[in-house]
SERO-4910 file (N, C-alpha, C, O; in steps of 0.05 Angstrom, whole numbers):
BEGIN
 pado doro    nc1    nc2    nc3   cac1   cac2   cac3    cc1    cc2    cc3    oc1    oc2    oc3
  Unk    A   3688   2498   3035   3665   2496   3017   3640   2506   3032   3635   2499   3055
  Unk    A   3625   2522   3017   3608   2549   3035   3578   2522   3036   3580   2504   3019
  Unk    A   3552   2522   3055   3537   2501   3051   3512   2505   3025   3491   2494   3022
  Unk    A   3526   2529   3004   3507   2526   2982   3531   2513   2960   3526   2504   2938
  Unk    A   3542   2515   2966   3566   2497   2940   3562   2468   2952   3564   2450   2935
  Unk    A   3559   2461   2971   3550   2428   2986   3527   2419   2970   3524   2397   2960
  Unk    A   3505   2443   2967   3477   2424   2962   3479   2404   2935   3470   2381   2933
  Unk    A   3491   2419   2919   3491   2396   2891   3508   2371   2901   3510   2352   2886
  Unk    A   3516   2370   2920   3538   2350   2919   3521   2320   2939   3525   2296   2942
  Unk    A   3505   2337   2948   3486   2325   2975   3464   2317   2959   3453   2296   2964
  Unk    A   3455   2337   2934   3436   2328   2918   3437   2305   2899   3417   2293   2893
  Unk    A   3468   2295   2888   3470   2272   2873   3480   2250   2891   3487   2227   2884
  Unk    A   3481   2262   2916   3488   2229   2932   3463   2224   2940   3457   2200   2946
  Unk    A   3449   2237   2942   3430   2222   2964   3402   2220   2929   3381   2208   2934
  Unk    A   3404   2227   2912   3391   2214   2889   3412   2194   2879   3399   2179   2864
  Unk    A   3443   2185   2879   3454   2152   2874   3444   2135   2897   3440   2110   2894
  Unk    A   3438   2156   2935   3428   2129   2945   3399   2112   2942   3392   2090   2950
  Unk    A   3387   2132   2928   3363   2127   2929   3356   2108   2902   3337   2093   2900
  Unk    A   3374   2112   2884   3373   2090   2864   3388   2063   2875   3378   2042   2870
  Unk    A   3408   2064   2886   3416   2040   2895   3412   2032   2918   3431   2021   2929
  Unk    A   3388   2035   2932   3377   2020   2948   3350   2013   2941   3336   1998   2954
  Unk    A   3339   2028   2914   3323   2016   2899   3327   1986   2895   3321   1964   2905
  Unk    A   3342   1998   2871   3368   1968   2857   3363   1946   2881   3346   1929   2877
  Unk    A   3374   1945   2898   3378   1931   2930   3336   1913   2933   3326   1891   2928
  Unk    A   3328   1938   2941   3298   1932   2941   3284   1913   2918   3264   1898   2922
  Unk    A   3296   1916   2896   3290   1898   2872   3292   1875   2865   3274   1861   2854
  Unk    A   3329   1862   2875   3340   1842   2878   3324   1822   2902   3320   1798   2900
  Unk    A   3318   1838   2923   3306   1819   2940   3273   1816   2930   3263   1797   2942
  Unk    A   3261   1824   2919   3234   1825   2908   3238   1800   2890   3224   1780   2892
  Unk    A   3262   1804   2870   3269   1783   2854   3274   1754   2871   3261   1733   2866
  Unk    A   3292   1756   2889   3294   1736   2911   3274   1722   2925   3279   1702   2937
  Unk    A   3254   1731   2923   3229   1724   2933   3218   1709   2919   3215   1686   2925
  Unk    A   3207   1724   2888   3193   1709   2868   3223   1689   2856   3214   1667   2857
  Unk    A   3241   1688   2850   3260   1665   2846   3254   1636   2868   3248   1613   2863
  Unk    A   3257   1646   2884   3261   1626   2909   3226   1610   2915   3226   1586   2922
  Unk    A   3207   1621   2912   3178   1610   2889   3181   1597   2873   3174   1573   2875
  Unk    A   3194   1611   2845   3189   1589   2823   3202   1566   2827   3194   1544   2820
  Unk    A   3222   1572   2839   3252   1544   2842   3234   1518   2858   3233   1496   2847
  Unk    A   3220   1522   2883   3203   1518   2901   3183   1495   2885   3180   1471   2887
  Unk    A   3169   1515   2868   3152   1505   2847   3152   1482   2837   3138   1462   2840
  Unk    A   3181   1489   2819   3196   1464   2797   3199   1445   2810   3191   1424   2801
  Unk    A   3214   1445   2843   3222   1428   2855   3196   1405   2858   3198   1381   2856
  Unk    A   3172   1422   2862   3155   1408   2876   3145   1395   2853   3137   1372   2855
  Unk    A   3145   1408   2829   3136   1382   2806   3157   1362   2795   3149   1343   2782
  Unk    A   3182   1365   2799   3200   1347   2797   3192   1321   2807   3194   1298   2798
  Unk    A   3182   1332   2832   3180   1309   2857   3156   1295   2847   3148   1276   2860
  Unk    A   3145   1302   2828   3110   1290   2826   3121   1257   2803   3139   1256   2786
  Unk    A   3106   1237   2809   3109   1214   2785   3107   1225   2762   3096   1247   2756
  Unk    A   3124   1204   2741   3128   1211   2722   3098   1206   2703   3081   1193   2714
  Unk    A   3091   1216   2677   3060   1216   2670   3078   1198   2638   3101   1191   2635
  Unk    A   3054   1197   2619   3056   1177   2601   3063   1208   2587   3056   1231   2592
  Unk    A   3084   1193   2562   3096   1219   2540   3076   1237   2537   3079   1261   2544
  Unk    A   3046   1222   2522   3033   1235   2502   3011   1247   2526   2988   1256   2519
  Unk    A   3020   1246   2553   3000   1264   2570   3014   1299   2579   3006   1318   2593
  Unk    A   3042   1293   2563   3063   1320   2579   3047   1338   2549   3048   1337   2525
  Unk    A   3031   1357   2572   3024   1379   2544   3030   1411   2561   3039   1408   2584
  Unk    A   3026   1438   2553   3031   1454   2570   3054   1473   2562   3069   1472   2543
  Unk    A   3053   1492   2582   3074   1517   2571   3098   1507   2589   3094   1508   2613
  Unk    A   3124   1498   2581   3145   1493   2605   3153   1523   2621   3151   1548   2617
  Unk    A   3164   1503   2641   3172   1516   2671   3191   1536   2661   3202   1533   2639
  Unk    A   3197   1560   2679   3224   1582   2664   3249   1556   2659   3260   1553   2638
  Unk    A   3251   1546   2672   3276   1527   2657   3273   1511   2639   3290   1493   2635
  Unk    A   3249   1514   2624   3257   1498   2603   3236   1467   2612   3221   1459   2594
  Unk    A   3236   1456   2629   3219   1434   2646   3188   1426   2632   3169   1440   2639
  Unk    A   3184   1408   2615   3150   1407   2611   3145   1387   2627   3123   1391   2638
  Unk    A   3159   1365   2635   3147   1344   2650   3165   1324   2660   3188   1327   2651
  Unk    A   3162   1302   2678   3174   1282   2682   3160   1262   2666   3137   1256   2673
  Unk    A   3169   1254   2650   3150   1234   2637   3160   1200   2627   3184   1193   2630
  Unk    A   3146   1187   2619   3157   1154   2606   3156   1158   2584   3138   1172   2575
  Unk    A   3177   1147   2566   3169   1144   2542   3179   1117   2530   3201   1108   2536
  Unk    A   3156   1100   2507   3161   1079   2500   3173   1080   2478   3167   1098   2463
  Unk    A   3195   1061   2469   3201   1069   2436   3227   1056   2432   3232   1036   2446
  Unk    A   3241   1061   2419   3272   1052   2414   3287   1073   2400   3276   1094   2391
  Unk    A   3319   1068   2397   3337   1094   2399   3351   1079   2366   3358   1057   2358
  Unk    A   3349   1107   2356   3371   1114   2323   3395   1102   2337   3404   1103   2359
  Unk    A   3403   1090   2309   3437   1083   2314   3461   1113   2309   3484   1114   2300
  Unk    A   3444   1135   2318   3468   1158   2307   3471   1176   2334   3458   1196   2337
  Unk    A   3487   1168   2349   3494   1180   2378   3506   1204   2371   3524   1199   2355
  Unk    A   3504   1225   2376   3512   1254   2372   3529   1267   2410   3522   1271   2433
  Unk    A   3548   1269   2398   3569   1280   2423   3569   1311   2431   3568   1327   2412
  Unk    A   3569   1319   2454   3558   1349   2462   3580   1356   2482   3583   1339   2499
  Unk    A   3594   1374   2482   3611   1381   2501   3604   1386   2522   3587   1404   2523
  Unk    A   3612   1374   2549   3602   1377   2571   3625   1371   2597   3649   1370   2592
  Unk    A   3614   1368   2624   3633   1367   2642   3629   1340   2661   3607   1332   2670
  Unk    A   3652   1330   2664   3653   1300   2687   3674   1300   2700   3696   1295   2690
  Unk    A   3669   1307   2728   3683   1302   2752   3706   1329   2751   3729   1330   2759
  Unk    A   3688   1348   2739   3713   1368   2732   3730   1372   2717   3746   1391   2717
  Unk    A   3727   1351   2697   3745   1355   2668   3726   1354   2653   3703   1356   2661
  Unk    A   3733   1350   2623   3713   1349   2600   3708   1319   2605   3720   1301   2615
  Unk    A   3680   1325   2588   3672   1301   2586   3646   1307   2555   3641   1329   2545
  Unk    A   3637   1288   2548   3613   1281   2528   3587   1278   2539   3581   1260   2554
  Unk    A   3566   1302   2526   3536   1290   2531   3522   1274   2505   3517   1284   2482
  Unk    A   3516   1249   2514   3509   1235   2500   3482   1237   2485   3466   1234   2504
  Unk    A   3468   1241   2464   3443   1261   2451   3443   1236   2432   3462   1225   2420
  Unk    A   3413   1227   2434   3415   1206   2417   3385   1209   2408   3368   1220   2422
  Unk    A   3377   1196   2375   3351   1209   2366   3330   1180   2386   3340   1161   2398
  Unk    A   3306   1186   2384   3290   1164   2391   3267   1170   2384   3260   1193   2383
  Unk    A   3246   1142   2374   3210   1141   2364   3199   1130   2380   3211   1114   2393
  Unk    A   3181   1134   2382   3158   1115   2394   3146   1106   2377   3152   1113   2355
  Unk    A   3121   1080   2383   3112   1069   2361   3091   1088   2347   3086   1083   2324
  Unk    A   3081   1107   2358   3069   1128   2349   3078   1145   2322   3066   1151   2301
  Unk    A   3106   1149   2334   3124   1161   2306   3132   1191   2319   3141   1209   2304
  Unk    A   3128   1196   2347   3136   1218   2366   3161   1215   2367   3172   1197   2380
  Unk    A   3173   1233   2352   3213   1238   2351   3219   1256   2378   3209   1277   2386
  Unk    A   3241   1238   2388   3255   1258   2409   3281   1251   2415   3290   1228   2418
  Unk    A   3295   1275   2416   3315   1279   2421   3333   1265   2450   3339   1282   2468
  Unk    A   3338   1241   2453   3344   1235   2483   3374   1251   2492   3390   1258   2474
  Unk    A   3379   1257   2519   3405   1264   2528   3411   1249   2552   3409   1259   2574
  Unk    A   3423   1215   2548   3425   1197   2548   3439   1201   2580   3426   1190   2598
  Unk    A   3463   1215   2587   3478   1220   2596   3518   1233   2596   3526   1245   2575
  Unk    A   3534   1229   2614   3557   1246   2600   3576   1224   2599   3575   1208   2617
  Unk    A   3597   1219   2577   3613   1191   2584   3643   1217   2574   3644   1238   2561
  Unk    A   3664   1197   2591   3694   1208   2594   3693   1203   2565   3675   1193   2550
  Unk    A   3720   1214   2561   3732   1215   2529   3735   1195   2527   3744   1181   2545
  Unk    A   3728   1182   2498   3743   1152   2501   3723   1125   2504   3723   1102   2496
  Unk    A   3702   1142   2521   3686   1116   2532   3665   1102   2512   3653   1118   2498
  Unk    A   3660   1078   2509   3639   1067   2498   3612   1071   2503   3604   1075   2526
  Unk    A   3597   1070   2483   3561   1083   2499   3554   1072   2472   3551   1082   2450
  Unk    A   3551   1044   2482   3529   1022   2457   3503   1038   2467   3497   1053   2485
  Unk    A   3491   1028   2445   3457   1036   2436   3443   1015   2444   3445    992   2435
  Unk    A   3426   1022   2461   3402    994   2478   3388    990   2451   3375   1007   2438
  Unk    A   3390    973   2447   3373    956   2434   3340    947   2431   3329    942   2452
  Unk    A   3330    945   2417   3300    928   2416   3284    963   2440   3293    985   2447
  Unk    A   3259    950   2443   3246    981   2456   3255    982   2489   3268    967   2502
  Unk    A   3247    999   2493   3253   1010   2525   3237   1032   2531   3226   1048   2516
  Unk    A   3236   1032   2556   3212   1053   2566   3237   1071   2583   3257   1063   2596
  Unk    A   3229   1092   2577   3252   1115   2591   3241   1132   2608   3219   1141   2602
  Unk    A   3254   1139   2633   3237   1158   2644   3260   1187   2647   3283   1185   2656
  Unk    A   3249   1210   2637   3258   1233   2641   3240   1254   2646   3216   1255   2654
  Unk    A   3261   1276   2638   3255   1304   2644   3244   1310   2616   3254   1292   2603
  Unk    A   3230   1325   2600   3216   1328   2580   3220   1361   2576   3207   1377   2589
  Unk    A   3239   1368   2559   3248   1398   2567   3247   1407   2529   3245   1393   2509
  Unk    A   3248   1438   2532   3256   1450   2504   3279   1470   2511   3281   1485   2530
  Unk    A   3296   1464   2486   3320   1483   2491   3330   1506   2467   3347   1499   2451
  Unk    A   3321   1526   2467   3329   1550   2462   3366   1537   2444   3385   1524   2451
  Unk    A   3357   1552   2416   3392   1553   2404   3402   1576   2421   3389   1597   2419
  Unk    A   3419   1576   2434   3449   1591   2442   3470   1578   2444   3478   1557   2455
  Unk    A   3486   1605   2420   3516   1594   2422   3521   1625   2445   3510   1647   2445
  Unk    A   3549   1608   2466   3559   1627   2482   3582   1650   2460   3588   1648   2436
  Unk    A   3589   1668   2477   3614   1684   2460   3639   1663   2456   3651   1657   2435
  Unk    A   3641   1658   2472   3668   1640   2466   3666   1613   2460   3685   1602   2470
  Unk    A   3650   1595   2446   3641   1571   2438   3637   1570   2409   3621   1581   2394
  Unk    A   3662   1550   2406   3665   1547   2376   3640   1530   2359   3625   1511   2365
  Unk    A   3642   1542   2345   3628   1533   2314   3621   1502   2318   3639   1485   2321
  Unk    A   3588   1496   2318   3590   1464   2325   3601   1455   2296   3604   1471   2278
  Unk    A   3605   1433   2295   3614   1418   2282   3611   1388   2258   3627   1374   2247
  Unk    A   3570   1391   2257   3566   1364   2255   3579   1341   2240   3574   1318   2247
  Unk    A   3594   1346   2219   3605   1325   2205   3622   1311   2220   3621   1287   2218
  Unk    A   3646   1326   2240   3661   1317   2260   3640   1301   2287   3648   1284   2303
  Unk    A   3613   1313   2286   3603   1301   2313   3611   1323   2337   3601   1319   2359
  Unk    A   3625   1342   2334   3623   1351   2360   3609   1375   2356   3613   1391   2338
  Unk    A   3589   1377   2378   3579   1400   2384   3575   1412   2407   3563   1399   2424
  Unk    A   3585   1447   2415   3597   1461   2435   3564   1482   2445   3567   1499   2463
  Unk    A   3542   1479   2434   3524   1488   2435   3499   1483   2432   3495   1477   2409
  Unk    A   3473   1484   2451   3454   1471   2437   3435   1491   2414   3424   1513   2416
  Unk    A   3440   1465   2383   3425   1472   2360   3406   1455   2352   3410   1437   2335
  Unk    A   3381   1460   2365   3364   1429   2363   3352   1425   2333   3344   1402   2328
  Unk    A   3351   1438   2317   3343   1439   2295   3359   1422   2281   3351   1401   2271
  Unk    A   3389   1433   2280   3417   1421   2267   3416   1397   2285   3418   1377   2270
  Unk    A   3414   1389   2309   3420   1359   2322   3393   1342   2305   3398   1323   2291
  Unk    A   3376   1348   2306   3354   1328   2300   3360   1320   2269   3358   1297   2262
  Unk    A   3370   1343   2251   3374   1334   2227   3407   1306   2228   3410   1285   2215
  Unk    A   3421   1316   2242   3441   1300   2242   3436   1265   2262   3446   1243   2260
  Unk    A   3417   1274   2279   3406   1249   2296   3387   1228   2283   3386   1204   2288
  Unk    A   3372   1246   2263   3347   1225   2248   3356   1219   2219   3343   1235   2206
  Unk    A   3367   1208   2206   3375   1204   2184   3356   1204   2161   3368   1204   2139
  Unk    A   3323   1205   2159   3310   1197   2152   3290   1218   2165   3288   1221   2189
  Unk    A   3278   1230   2150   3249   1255   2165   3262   1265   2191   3258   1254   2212
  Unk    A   3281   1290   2188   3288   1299   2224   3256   1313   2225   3239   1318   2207
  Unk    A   3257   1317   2250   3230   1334   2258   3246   1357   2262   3269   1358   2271
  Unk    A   3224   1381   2253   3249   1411   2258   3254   1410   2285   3275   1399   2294
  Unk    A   3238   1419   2301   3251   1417   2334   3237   1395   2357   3214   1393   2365
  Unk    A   3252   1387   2360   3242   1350   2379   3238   1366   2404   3245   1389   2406
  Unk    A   3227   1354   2422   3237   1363   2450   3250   1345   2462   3247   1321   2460
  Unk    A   3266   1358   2478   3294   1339   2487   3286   1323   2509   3271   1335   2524
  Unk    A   3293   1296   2516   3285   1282   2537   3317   1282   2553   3338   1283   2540
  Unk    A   3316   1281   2572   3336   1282   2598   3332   1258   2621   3317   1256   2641
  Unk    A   3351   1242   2612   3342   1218   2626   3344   1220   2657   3357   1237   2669
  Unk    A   3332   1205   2666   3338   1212   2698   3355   1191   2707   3357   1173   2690
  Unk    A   3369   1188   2733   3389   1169   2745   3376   1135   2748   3359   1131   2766
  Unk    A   3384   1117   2734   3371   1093   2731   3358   1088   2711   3355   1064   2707
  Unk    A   3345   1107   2694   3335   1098   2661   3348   1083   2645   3371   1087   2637
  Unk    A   3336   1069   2640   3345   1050   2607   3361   1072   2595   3353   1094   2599
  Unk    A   3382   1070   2582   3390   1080   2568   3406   1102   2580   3407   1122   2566
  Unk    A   3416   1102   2598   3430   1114   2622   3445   1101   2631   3451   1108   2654
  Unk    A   3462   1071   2618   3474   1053   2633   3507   1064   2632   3519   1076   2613
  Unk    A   3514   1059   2650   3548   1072   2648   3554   1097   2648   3578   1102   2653
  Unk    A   3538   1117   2643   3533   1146   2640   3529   1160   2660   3509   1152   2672
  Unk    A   3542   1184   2672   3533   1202   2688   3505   1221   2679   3499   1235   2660
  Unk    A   3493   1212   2703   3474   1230   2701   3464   1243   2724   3467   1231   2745
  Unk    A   3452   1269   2723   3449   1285   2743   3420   1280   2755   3401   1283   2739
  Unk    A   3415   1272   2781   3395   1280   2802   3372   1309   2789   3383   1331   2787
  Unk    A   3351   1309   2783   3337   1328   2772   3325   1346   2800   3312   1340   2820
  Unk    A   3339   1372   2788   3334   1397   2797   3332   1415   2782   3337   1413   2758
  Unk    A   3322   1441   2795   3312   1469   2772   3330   1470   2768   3347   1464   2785
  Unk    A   3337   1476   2739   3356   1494   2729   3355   1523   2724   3355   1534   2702
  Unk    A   3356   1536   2749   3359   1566   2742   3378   1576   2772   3377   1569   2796
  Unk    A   3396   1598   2757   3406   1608   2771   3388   1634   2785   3370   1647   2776
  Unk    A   3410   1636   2821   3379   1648   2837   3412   1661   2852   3424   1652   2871
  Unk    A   3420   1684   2837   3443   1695   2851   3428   1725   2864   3446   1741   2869
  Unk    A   3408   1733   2869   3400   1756   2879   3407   1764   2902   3410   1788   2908
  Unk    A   3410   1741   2918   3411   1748   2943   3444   1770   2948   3446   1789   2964
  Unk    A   3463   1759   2930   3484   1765   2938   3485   1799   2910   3503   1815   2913
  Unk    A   3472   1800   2896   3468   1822   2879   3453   1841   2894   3457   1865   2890
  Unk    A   3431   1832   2914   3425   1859   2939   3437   1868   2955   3435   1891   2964
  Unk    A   3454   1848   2964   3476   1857   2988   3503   1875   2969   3519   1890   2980
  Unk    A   3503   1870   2944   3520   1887   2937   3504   1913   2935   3511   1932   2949
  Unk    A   3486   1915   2921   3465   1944   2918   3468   1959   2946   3481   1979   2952
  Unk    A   3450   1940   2964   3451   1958   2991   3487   1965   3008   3492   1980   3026
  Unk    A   3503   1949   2996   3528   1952   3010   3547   1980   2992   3566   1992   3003
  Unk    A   3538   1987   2964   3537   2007   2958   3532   2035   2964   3546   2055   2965
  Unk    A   3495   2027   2971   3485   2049   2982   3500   2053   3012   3507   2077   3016
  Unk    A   3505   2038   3030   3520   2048   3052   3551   2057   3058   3562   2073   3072
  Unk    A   3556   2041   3042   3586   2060   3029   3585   2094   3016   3601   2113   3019
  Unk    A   3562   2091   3000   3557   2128   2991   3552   2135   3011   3571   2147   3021
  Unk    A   3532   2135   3026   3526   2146   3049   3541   2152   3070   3533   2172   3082
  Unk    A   3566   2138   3082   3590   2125   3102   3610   2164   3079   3617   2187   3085
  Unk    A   3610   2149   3059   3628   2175   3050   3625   2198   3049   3643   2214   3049
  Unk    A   3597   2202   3048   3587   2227   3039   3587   2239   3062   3587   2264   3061
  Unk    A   3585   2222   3093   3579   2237   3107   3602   2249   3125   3604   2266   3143
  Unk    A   3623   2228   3108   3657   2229   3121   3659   2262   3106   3657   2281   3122
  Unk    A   3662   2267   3085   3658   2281   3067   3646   2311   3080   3662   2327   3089
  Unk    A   3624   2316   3082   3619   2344   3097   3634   2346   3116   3650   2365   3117
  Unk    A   3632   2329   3136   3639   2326   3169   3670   2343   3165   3676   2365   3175
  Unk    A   3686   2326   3146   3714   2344   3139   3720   2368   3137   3738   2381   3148
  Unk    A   3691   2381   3112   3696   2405   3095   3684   2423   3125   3690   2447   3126
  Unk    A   3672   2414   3143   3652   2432   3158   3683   2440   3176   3693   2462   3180
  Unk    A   3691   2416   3182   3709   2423   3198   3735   2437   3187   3744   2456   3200
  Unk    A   3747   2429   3165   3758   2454   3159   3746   2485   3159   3754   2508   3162
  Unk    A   3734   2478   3155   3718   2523   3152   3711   2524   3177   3701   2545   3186
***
């Protein structure tokens, strides 16, 4: 191969390396500002919890408005959410709740095994959670919720609040997330509050740049050959 039949060949490798060590350059830029916001959340996680009617504000990328208290008591209509415990299935427990105000929200109580009992606390209680809004998505492979059966494989906060409040649903509540030791968390797994966002960049640059050095590793195997044959 003569070195003008090479140049096109030298010209689209070394413009794929230069896009994918872009790519590479991007992921860690992303890694940077990810590993910030996460940082962020963390650090307001960590802050005391504030009174309901003080959580106001645009929530955190995950969804996060506040750690907050809330006073009030819980609907007798516990709504079941498919979820995971100890590695098998398990139930997230979504239950409606008021304050004396008449502020509807959606609690997510915690996750109980198949099977398990999860009585309704009684008389008022002060709850402390996570104060979040959740986006309807159904995944590709997640069946059709279900409400007459009670099970549902996706969050539909619109459709939960109508099936949770029997009486005036509010179109969309915002969801409370109890934290570990709340009222209304008794017997129930519940999770330690952390960001919820995935922060896989790091290992999406090392693939970019492990690309780019692989084209490069070949391309240069690649002449070295053709030179040496001719």
């Amino acid at each position: 191969m003569t070195e003008r039949r090479l140049w096109p060949l030298l010209l689209g490798a070394g413009l794929s390396f230069i896009l994918l060590l872009s790519l590479g350059i991007w992921q860690v830029e992303r890694l940077q500002w990810k590993t910030q916001v996460l940082a962020a959340i963390d650090a307001r996680l960590a802050l005391p919890p504030v009174a309901l009617a003080e959580a106001t504000g645009v929530p955190e990328p995950d969804g996060t408005i506040a750690k907050v208290t809330a006073k009030g008591h819980f609907l007798p209509l516990p709504l079941r959410k498919i979820s995971v415990l100890n590695g098998g299935p398990g139930w997230e427990i979504l239950q409606g709740f008021e304050t004396p105000e008449g502020r509807k929200l959606l609690v997510a109580r915690g996750v109980a095994a198949e099977g398990q009992a999860t009585p309704t606390p009684e008389g008022e209680v002060e709850l402390v959670g996570l104060l979040r809004r959740h986006e309807t998505r159904k995944g590709i492979f997640d069946p059709d919720n279900d409400p007459a059966g009670n099970h549902w494989y996706s969050w539909d906060v619109p459709a939960m609040a109508k099936a949770a409040f029997a009486e005036a649903p509010p179109e969309a509540p915002d969801v409370l997330h109890l934290l570990p030791g709340s009222p209304g968390s008794e017997g129930l797994h519940v999770e330690p509050p952390k960001a919820d966002l995935r922060n896989n960049h790091l290992g999406y640059a090392i693939t970019w740049f492990g690309l780019a050095a692989t084209l490069l590793v070949m391309t240069g195997l690649f002449v070295w050959q053709r030179r040496k044959q001719s």
